[in-house]
C-alpha positions in Angstrom: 153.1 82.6 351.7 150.7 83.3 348.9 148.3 84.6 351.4 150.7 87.1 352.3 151.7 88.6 349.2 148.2 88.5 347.6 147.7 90.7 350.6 151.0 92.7 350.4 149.9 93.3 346.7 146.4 95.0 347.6 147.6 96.9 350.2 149.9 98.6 347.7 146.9 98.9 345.4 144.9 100.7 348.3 147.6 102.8 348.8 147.7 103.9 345.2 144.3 104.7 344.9 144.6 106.6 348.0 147.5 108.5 347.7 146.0 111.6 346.8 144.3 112.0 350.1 147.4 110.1 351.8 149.6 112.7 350.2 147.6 115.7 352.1 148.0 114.2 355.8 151.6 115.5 355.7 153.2 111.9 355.7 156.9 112.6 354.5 156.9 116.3 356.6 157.0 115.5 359.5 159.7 116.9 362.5 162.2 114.5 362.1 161.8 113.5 358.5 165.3 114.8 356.6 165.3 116.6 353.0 168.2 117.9 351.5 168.3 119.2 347.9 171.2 120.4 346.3 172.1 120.6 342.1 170.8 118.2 340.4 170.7 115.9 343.7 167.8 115.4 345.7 167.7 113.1 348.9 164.9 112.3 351.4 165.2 110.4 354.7 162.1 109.9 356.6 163.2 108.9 359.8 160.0 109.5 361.8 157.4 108.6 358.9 159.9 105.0 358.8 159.3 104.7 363.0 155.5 105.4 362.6 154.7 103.1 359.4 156.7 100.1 361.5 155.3 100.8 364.6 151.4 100.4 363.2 152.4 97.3 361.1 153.8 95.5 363.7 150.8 96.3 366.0 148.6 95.0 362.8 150.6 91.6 362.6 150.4 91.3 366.4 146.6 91.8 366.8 145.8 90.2 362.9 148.0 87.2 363.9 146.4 86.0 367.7 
């Protein structure tokens, strides 16, 4: 379990650093990904970023786990 979150905790802090450059691939924009804004409200459902982010972890777990 501590091997796990130690590294749950730097991919978060590779993500951070990167996010500038993650930011400009269009992750959040793309077809299928919902954004509605309204007064004062704001509401984002990434439907296909979701599917795309699961599908290459659980290959990642599947090929980092054999």
């Amino acid at each position: 379990m501590q091997k796990t979150l130690i590294i749950i905790g730097l991919l978060f802090l590779a993500i951070g650093i990167l996010w500038p450059v993650l930011s400009k691939l269009g992750i959040g924009r793309l077809p299928g990904d919902f954004h509605l804004q309204r007064d004062g409200f704001s509401f984002y459902f990434l439907i296909t970023t979701m599917v795309i982010a699961s599908a290459i972890l659980t290959l990642s777990f599947r090929l980092w786990g054999k």
